[in-house]
C-alpha positions as CSV (number, residue, x, y, z in Angstrom):
1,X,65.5,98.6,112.9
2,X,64.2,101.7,111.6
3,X,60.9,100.2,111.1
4,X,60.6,98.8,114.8
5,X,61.7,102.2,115.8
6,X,58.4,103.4,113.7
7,X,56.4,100.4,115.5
8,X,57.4,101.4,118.8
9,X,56.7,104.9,118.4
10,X,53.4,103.3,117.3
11,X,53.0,101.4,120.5
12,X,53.2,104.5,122.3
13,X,51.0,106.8,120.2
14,X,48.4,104.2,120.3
15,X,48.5,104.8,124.5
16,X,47.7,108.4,124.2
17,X,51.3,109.3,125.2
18,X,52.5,112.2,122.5
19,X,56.4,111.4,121.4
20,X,56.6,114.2,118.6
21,X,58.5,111.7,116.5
22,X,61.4,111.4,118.9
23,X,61.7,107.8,118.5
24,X,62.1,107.5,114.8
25,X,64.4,110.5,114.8
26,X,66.7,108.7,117.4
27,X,66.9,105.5,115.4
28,X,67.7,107.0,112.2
29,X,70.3,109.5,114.1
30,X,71.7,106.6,115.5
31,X,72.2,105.3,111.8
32,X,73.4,108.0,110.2
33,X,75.9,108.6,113.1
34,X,77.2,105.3,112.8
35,X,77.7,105.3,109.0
36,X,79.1,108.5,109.0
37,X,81.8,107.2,111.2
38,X,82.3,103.7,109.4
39,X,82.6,106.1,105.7
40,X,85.2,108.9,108.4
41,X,87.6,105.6,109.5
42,X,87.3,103.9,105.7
43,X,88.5,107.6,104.5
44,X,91.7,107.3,107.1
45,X,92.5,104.1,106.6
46,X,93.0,104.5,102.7
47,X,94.7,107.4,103.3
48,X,92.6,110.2,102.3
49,X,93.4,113.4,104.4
50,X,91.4,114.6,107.3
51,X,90.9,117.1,109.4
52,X,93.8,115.9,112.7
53,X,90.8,116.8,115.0
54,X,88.7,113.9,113.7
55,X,91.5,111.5,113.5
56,X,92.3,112.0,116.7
57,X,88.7,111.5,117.6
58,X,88.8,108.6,115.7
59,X,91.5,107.1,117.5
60,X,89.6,107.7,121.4
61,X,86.4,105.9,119.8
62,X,88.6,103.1,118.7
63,X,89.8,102.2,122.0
64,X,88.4,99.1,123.6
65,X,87.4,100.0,127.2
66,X,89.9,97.5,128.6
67,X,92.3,99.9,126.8
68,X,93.4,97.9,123.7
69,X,93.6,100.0,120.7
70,X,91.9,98.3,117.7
71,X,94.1,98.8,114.2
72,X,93.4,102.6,112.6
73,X,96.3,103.5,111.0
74,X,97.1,106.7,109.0
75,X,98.9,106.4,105.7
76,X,103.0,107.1,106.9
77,X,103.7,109.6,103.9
78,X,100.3,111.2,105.6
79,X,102.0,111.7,108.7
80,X,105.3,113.1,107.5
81,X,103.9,115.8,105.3
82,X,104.4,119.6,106.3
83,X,100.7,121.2,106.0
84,X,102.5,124.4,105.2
85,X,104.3,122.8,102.1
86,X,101.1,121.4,101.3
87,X,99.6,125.2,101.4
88,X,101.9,126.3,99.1
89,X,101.7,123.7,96.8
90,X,98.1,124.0,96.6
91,X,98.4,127.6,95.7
92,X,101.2,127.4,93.0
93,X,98.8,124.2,91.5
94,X,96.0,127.0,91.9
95,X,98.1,129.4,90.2
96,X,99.4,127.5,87.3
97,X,95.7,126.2,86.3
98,X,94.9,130.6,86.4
99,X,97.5,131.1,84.3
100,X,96.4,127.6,81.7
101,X,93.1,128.9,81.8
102,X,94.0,132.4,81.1
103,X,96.2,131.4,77.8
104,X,93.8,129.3,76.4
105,X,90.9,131.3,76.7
106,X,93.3,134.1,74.6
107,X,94.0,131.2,72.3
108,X,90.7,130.7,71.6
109,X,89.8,134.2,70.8
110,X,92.6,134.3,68.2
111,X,91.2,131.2,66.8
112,X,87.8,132.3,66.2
């Protein structure tokens, strides 16, 4: 695809007209786009977090226009978790890992 992107671009060139590499950059776009979707809906659907924003998004693009919703499901345990308990848990995990790090690096000084 990309490379009939390159020979259209071609096609024009070759007429005179001047596309500044438009074409190309509008087929690969497209591509990357896409595949950065597909990797976005894989990530939900195994149940990696993400952002609510995009999942949402997710969700409008995966409507069919005759309004059936194609399956993207979010882990359950995903949806009953408090982001605020999450915070915290994050920073006592944070916090913990300081205070290993600290010990052992005074460990290792006595050892020496």
């Amino acid at each position: 695809m990309v490379a009939m992107g390159a020979g259209i671009e071609y096609l024009i060139l070759s007429t005179g007209q001047e596309t500044h590499g438009l074409v190309i950059l509008a087929v690969t776009s497209f591509f990357v786009v896409n595949e950065g979707l597909s990797i976005l809906e894989n990530c939900a659907q195994i149940g990696l977090p993400i952002p609510p924003v995009l999942f949402n998004a997710l969700e409008k693009l995966n409507k069919e226009p005759m309004g059936k919703e194609q399956s993207l499901e979010r882990d359950q345990q995903l949806k009953n978790l408090d982001k605020q308990e999450l915070l915290k848990e994050l920073e006592l995990e944070q916090e913990q890992t300081k205070k290993d790090g600290d010990t052992k690096g005074g460990e290792e000084k006595w050892n020496k």
